[in-house]
N, C-alpha and C positions, 0 to 999 in steps of 0.2 A: 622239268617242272620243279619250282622248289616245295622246301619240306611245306610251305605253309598253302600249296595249293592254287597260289597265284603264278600261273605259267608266263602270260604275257603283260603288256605296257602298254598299251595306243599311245598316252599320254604324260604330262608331268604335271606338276603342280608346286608353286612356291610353296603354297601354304594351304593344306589339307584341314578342312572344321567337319569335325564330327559330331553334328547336335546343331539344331536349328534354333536352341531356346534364347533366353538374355546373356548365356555366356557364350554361346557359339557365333551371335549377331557382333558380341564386344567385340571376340576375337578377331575375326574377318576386319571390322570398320577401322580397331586400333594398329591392325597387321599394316592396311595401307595408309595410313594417316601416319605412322610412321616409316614409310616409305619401302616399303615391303614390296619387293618386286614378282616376276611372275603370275600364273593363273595361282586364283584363288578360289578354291570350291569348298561350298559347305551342302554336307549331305547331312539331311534331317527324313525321317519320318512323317512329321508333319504333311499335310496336304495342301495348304499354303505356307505364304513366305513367314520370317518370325511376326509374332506379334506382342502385344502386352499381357500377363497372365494377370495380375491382381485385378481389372475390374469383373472374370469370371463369376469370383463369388458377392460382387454387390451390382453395380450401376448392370451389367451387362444380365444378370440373373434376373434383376429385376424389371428386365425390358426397359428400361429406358436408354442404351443404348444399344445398338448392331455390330454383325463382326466390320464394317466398314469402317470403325475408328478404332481398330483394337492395332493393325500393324505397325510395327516398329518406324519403319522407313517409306516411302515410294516407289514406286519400281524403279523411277529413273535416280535415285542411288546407287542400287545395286549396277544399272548401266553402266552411270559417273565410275563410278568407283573400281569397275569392270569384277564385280564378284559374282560369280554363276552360283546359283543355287540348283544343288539337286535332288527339288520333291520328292516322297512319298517314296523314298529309299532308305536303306542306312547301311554303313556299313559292318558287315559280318564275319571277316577274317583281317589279320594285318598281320605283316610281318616286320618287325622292325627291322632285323639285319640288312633286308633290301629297300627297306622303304617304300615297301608297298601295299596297298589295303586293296579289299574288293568290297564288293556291294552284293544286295541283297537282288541286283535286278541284272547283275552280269559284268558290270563296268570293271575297272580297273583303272589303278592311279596308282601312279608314283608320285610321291611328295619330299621335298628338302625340308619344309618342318612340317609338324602336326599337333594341334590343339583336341584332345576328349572333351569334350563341354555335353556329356549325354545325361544329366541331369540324374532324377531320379522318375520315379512312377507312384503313384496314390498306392501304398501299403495295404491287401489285403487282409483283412479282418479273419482273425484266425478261427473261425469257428464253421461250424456246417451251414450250408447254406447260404456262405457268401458270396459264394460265383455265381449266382441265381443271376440269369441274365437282367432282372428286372433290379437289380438293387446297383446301388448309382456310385459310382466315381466322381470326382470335381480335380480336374487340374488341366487339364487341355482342350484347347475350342472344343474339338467332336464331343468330348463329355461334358462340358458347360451346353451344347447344343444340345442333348437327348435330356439333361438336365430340365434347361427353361423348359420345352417341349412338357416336362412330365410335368412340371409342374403348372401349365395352364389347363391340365387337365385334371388335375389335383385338388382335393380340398384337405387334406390331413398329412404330416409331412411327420416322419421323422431321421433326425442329425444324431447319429453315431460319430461320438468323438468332442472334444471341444477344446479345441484347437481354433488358431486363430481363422482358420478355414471354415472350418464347422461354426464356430460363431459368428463371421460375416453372413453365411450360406443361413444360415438360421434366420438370422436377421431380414435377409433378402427376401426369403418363403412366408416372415409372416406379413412383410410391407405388400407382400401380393396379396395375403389375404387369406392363407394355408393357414391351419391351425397346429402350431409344430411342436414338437417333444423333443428336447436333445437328451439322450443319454447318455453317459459318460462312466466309466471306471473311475477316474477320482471324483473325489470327495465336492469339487467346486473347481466352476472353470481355470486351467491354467497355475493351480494350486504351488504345484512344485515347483513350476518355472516360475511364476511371480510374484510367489507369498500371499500370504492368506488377505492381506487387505486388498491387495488387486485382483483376487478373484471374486471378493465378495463385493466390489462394485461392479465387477461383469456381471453376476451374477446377476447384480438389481438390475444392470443396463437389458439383458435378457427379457426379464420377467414384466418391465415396462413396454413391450415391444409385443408381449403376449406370449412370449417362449414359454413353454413350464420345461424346467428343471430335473432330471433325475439322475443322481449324482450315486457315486458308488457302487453303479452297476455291473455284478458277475455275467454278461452275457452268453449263451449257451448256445443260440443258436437264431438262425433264420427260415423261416419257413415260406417257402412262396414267394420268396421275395416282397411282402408286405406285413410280415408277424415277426415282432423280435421278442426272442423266450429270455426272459432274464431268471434266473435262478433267487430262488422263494420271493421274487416277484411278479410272478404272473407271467403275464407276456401284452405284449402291446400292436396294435394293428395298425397303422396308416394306407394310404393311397400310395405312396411313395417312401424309400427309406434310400438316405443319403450315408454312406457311411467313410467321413474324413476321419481317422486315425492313423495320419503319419506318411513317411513316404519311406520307398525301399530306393539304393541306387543303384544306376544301369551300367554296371560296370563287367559285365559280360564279356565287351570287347576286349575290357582290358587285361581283363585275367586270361584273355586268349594269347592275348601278345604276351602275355611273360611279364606287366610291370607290377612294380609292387604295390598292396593292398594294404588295408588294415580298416575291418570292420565294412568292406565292400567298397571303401574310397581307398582312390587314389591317390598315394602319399606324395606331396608335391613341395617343392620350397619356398621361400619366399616368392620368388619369381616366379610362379607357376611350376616351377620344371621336374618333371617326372627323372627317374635316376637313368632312365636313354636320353644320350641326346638328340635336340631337336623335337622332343616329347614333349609336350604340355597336356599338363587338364586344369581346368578353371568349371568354376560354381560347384552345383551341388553336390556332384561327382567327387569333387577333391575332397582334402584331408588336407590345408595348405598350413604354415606354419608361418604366423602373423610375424613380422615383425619388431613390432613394438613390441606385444604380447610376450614372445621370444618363446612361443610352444608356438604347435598347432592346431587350432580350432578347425570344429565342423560348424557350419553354417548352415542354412538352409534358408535366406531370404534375397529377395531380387534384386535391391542393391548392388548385394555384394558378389553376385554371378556376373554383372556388368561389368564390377571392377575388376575382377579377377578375372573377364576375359578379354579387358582391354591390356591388363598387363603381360597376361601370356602372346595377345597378336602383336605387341609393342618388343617384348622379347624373341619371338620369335622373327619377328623383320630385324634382329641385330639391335634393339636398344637395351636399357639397363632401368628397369623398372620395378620398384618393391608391393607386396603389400603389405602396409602398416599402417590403414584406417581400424578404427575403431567397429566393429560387426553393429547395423543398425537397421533397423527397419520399422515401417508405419503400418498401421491396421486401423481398419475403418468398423466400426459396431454401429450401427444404427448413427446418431448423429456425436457419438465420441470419434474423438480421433487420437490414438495410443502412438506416440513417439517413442521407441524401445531403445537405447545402442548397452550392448555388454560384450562382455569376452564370454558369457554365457556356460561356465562351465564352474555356475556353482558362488554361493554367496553364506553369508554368515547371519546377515543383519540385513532388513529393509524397513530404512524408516519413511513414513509418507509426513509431507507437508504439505495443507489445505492452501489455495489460493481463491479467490475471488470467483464468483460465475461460474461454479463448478468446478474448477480447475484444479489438479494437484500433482506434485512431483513425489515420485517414490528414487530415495536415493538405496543402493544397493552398495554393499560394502563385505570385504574378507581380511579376516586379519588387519583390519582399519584403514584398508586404504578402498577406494576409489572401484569397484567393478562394474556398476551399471546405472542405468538411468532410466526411468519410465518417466514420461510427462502427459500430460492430457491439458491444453490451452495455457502451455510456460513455455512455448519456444527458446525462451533466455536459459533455462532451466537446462534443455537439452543439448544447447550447442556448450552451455560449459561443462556438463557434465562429460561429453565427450572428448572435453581435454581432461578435465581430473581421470578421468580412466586411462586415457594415455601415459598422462604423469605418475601414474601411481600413486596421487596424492589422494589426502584424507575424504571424505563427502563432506559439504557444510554439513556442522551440528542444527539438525532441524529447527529450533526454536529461533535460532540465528537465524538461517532462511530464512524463517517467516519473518521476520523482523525487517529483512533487508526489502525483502518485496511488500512490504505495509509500505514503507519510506520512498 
């Protein structure tokens, strides 16, 4: 038997996916689209195949759509493409020296590469009484499922956190008709990460929708799963209490196997590649080191789990594939829709430019060049902004924007 516990083989495997999310689906799909030979197996936890997470916190919360439009692919993809999926497993030990992992349900594999694509998990709230089986998680079907469920049964809600999660999920509870409370530790939504004028139009977008706002919240505790005590605030009761504040990553397996970490992600290259070879981890998991950027950013949006996992199944079938897009994602609030792209690790200056019909660009800037982009109805606004961030170059001077978009 070796040291790590996996005595035998039945099997092999080209190409081994660990995580069934948007990075574990890229993996597998780009492994054989670039001609990646072998079995390919992807073992997830999940109890179905992948599917899409972002309409969890709006179209699908609010019942207007089923999990029947939520998956990625067809089954007869996964046929075509001959990838096995193995449900409602994951795997629990790996050995790199032999190249072999096991699973939670007995199996054993040998694999010539292997992709970590194990995401992260909803961040528990560090206070008493957060494990209260009644108080709510949002990031996967089964917890989007106990979710709507609580909530048809619900008439007062409240959203711990407010994050882009927390204020879809807000949104969604009061389009049903819940009468919802978000609290928050900062001061106003999204403060630090998008500066104070773009929190203070969420803020309004909120308080139009019927959300009330409580901002700067010391939380203390949970009671019952329906009472949050906030400190010289009283304490507040709902039917339901959703608590989005953040995710932790699942990287358990990897600290098992020996690769390197920092900060719980997997430190990975341009190319996905962990410091073993034939190793990858792509999306939330990693620690990847952009390219263009020429560090390495943490991410956390679904985009860029796609990308990053079609470049490690692309590398790991033998091609030669970088990441050096720009980190970007969209958020839905009620009837805004937030175009974000940055390198996200921090800015100087955010100047906003007013457009027509509500519309506005926040240009984000460090040391005068070029770091991020927020738009709401300027698509023009965010596809260049996400080359000036590329280039390094300066943001238009806002007065000049506006100028060019009058004309």
């Amino acid at each position: 038997m070796s040291s790590s516990g996996i005595d035998r083989v039945p099997f092999a495997a080209g190409l081994l996916v660990v995580g069934g999310g948007p990075a574990g689906h890229a993996a597998a799909a780009g492994y054989r689209a670039a001609g990646g030979g072998g079995r390919v197996v992807v073992v997830t936890s999940d109890a179905v195949p992948p599917y899409q997470r972002p309409p969890l916190s709006k179209d699908f919360l609010r019942g207007e759509s089923d999990e029947e439009s939520l998956p990625l692919e067809s089954p007869q993809f996964y046929r075509d493409n001959d990838i096995e999926l193995w449900l409602s497993d994951a795997v629990n030990r790996m050995d790199l020296a032999e190249g072999t992992a096991g699973t939670q349900s007995g199996r054993v594999i040998a694999y010539t590469s292997c992709v970590l694509a194990t995401g992260c998990r909803p961040a528990q709230l560090a206070v008493r009484g957060a494990d209260h089986r009644r108080v709510l998680r949002l990031r996967f079907l089964g917890q989007a499922q106990l979710l709507r469920a609580a909530a048809q049964r619900a008439g007062t809600a409240i959203v711990v956190g407010s994050g882009f999660i927390g204020c879809e999920a807000a949104v969604s509870l009061a389009r049903r008709g819940l009468a919802v409370t978000m609290v928050s530790t900062g001061e106003l939504p999204q403060l630090d990460r998008l500066g104070r004028a773009v929190a203070e139009r969420i803020s309004g977008w909120l308080a139009d929708e019927g959300v009330r706002f409580h901002g700067a919240a010391d939380i203390t505790g949970i009671r019952e799963g329906r009472t949050l005590d906030i400190q010289a605030g009283g304490s507040l009761t709902a039917d339901m209490i959703l608590t989005a504040t953040g995710v932790a990553p699942e990287s358990a397996i990897a600290r098992q196997a020996g690769l390197t970490l920092l900060d719980s992600r997997i430190v990975v290259d341009e190319r996905m590649a962990t410091d073993w070879p034939g190793v990858f981890a792509a999306g939330d998991v990693a620690f990847a080191r952009n390219a263009t950027a020429g560090r390495p950013l943490r991410v956390e949006h679904w985009g860029e789990a796609l990308r990053m996992g079609e470049i490690a199944g692309i590398n790991a079938a033998g091609g030669d594939d970088t990441w050096s897009d720009v980190p970007g994602f969209w958020s839905q609030i009620g009837d805004h829709t937030i175009k974000y792209a940055a390198w996200g690790d921090g800015f100087d200056s955010d100047d906003v430019v007013d457009h027509a019909h509500g519309g506005f660009t926040v240009w984000y800037s460090r040391d005068g060049k070029a770091v991020g982009v927020l738009t709401v109805n300027a698509d023009e606004d965010y596809q260049r902004g996400q080359e000036l961030i590329a280039q390094g170059a300066p943001p238009p001077i806002p007065a000049a924007a506006a100028a060019v978009l009058r004309d």
